[in-house]
N, C-alpha and C positions, 0 to 999 in steps of 0.2 A: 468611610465614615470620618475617620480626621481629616483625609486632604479633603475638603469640601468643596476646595474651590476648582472648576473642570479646567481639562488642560487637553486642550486639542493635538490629536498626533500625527503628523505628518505620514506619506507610505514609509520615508525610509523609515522613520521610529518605531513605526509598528513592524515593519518588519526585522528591526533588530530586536525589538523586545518579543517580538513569538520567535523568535531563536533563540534569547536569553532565556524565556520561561518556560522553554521545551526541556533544557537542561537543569534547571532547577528544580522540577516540579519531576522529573525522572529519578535527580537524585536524592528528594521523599522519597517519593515511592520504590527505591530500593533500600530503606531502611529496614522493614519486616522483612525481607530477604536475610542481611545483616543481621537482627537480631534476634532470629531461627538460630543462628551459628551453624546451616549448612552452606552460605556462603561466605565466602571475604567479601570486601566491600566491593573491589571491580568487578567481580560475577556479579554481584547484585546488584554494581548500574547495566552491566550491559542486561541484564535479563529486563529489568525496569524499563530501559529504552526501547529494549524489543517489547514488552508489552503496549508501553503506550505509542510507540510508532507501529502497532498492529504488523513487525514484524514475524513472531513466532520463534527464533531459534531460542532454544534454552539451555542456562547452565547448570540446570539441576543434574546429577550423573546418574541419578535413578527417578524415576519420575512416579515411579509404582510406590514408592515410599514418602512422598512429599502429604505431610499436613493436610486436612480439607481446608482450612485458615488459608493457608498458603496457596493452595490450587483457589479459591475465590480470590485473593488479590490478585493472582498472576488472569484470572478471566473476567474481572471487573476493570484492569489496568486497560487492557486491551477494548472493552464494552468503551471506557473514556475517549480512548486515542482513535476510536473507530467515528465517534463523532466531531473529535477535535478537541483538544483541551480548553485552545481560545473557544471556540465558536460552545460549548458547554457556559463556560463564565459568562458570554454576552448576552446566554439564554437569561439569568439569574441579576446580571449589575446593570444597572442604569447609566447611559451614556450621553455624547452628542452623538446624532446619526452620522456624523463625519465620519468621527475617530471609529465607529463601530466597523462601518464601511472597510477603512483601512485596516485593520485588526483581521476582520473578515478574508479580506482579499489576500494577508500577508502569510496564514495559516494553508496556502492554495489551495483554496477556495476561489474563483470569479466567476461563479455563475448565479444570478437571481433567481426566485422561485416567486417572489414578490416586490414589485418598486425596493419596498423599506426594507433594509438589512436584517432589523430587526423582527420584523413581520417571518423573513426569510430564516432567521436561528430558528427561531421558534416552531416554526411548521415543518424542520425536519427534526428537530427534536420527537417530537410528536408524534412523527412519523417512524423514527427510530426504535419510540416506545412501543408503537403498536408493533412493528415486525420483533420487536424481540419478544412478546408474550405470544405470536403466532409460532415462532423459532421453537419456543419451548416446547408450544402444544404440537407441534411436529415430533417434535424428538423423543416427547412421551407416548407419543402415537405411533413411531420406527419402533418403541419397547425399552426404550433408554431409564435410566431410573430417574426421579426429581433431579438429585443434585446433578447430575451428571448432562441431563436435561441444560440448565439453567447453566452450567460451566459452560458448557457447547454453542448454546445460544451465543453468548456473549464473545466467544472468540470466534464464530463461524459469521454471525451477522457483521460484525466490526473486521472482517475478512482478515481477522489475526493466526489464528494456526497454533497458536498453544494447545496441546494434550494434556491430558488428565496420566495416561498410561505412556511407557514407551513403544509402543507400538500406536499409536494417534487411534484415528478411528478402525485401522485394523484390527484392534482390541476384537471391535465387537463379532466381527464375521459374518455380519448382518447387510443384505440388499438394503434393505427397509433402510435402514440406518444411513447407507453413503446417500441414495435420494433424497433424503431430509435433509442431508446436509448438502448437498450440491443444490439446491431450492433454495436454501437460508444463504449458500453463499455468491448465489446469482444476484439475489436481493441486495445482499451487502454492495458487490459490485457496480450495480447498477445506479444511478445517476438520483440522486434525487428529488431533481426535478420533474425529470421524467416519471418518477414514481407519483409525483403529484399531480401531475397531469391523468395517470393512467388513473388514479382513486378520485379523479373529477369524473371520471364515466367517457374520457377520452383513450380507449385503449386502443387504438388502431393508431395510434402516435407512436406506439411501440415500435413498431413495425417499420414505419417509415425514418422512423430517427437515425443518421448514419451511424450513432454510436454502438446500434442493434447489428445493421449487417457489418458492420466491420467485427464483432463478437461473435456473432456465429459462423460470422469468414472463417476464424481460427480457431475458433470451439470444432468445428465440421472437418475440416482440412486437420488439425493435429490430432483426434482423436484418430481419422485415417490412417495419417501417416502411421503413428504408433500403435495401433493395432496392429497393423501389417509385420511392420519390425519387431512385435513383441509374440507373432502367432507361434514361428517355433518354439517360444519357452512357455507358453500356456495355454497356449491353445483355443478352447473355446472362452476360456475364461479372460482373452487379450482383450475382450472388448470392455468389460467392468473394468480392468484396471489401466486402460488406457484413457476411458474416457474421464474418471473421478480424478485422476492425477493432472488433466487437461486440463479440466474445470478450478481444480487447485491452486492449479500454476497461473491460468488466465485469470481467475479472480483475484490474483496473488492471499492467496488467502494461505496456504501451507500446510493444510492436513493429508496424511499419508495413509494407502493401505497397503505399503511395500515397505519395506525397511529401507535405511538410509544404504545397506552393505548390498542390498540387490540392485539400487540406481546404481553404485559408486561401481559393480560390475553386470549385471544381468543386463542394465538399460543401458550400457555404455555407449557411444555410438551416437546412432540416429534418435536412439531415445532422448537421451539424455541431453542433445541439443535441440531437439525441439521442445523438448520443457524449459529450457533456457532461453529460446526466441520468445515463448508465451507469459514469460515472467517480465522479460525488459518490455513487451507491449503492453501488460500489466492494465488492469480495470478500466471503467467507467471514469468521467471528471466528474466531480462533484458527488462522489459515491467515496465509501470507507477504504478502497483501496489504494495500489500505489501503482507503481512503472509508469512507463510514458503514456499512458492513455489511449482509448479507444480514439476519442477525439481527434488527439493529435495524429494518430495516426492514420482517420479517416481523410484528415485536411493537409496531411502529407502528398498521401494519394491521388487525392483531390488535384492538389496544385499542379504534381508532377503533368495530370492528364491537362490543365488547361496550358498547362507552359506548352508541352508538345502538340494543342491544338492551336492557338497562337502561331507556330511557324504553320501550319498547315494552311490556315487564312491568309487573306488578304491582307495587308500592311493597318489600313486602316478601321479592319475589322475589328469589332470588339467580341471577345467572350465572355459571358453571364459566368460571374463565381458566387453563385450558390448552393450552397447546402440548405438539409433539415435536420435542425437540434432542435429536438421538443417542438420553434417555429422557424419559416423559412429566417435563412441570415447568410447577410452578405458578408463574404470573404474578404478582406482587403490585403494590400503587399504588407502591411504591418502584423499582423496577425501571423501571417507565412513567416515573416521575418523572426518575430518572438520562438515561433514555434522552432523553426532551425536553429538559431539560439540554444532553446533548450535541448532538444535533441545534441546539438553538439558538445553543452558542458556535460549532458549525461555521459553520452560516450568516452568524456575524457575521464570521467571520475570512475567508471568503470574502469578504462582500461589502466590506471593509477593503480588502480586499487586491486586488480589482478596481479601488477607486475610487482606487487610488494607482497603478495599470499605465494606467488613461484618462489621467492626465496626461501620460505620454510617449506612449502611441500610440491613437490616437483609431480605436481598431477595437473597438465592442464584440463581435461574435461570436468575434472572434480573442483575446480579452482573456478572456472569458467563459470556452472552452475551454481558455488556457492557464491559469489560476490555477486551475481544477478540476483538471486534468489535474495539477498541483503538490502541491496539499491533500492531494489523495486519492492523491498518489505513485505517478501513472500514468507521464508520460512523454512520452505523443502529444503532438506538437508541429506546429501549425502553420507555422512556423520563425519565430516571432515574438522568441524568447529566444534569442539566440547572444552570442557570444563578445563584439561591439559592443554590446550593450546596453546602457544606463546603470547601472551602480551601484548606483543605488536599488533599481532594477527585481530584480537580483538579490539582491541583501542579503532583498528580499519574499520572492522565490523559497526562498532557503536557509533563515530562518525558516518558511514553508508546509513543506517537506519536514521540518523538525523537528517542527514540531506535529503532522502528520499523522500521520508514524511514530509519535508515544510515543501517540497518539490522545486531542492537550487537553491533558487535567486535570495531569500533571506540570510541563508549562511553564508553565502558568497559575499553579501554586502557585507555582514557582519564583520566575515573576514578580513575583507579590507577595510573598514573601516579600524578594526584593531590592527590590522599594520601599519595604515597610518599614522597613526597616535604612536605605535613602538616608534618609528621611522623617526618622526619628530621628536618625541622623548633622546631619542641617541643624539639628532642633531642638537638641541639645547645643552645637553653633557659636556658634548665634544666640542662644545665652543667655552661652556667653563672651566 
């Protein structure tokens, strides 16, 4: 209302300013944390950033004892950061369709549901609102009570992972219960464009969309694998808790019906690395989740098969790279290219950030699982990160859950673009 005059934004602008207003707008919203006085002010940014980057780990040390006050900001924070903070604002301010565009695309986001950006905020908003009143009426139909209903909603749809109890949804010890939630946090997962194609009466899109079989590639194959590996400690019951913790970890969403002290030994092993591979493959694109994407990983696949059918042909043969998202789309080497890109600064900021959590605790499967579980804005916790943790260890943490959410490339520019400015500042110094 006072700057009246519009001021178009460039991508890099936009993408440093949803880096800058990811970190401002976390450090609100760890105030109410703060001024509960059950945290200090750094617990209550990293809880804040785990909220609105729909991470899930929290610093509360009891969770049985937290506020209802407080359990609703820690499951509305998450409700926000599930649809995007920016993409929220662009539903509500008036722009040019450029700068929206970019804003849009800097929060990663790049996928349309409509020509106009803003036709596009809007209709998953929309759509957001209606699964979150379907969410609830599930969870009050599993026997959940209202509030607890509407808590769940909001971090199971927004595939955040915050509990109400220290025990998540094992609390309840209810079938009914984990169903509801593994339903709400498919949905969350899932792409939503696709979801707007399927509520056009197009639902057999579902089905053909690479983003579906590459999800139940790993929904299928890791529920196996880990049932298997889990049958001598439970027996008939390895299948419920193999498959809920699957669907957890692949929707990165982070709700648990085991404790953190039975992953950190009972799953150690083969479990506990496969819930680690389905965290870093992490969601849908264009869906509340995080990790590297069904997508990316279906047009990883993808490429790998046309590069090795390329030498198979002719010299002058061409191979057809196409896929089906939502509608057919040509693949081109620039897309492949971006995509290895990202995959590789993933990897590097992973394994960073691994080799700085082995100095304070010398567990790699439990180090391994929680810094993926962080990246990819899952949640599941072997209880390696709490309230005592070091400092350091956290400061990692609360940068992973930035990175992850904006998905890289905003933070990275950010970055440098403030070294370059320090860089310069030192050189003008050092020449007066």
């Amino acid at each position: 209302r006072i700057f009246k005059g519009e001021v178009e934004f460039s991508l890099k602008s936009a993408m440093v300013f949803s880096a800058i207003i990811w970190l401002v707008v976390c450090a609100l919203g760890a105030l109410p944390y703060y001024f509960s006085g059950q945290l200090n002010y750094l617990d209550a940014y990293f809880e804040a950033m785990s909220g609105f980057t729909t991470t899930g780990f929290s610093m509360f040390p009891n969770l049985d004892n937290v506020p209802y006050t407080i359990h609703f900001w820690r499951g509305f924070t998450q409700w926000i950061g599930g649809i995007g903070i920016i993409v929220l604002a662009l539903s509500f301010l008036s722009s040019s369709g450029s700068t929206i565009m970019r804003l849009y695309l800097a929060e990663g986001r790049d996928e349309r549901i409509l020509p106009s950006i803003k036709h596009t905020v809007k209709i998953i908003l929309y759509i957001y609102l209606i699964y979150t009143g379907i969410s609830i009426i599930l969870f009050l139909m599993a026997g959940m009570p209202l509030f607890d209903s509407i808590f769940y909603s909001f971090t199971a749809l927004s595939t955040g992972g915050f509990a109400i109890y220290n025990d998540s949804i094992g609390h309840y010890h209810s079938l009914w219960i984990e169903i509801a939630a593994m339903i709400v946090m498919f949905l969350g997962a899932t792409n939503f464009a696709l979801h707007y194609t399927i509520l056009r009466g197009r639902w057999r899109e579902y089905f053909k969309d690479i983003e579906t079989k590459v999800a139940y590639s790993f929904l299928i194959f890791g529920t196996v694998v880990v049932a298997i590996f889990l049958h001598p400690l439970y027996g008939s019951a390895s299948l419920r808790y193999s498959i809920f913790q699957v669907v957890s970890a692949l929707t990165t969403t982070g709700f648990q019906t085991v404790s953190g002290a039975q992953i950190l030994t009972q799953w150690m092993g083969l479990g506990i690395f496969m819930l680690t591979i389905l965290m870093i493959a992490g969601a849908g694109s264009c869906s509340t989740g995080g990790g590297m994407k069904w997508l990316r990983l279906g047009l990883m696949a993808k490429g790998i098969y046309w590069e090795i059918r390329s030498f198979l042909l002719p010299e002058r043969a061409r191979v057809p790279t196409m896929i089906h998202h939502v509608t057919d789309m040509v693949v081109d080497d620039k897309l492949l290219k971006l995509i290895g890109l990202f995959v590789f600064n993933y990897l590097l900021i992973y394994v960073v950030s691994v080799i700085v959590l082995l100095f304070y605790y010398p567990n790699n499967g439990g180090v391994l699982f929680e810094v993926a579980s962080a990246l990819s804005n899952v949640g599941l916790t072997s209880g390696l990160m709490t309230s005592t943790s070091p400092t350091v260890t956290k400061l990692v943490f609360i940068l992973d859950f930035w990175v992850g959410r904006l998905e890289i490339w905003p933070v990275l520019l950010s970055v440098t673009i403030a070294m370059n400015m320090l860089r310069r500042t030192l050189k003008r110094r050092s020449k007066t």
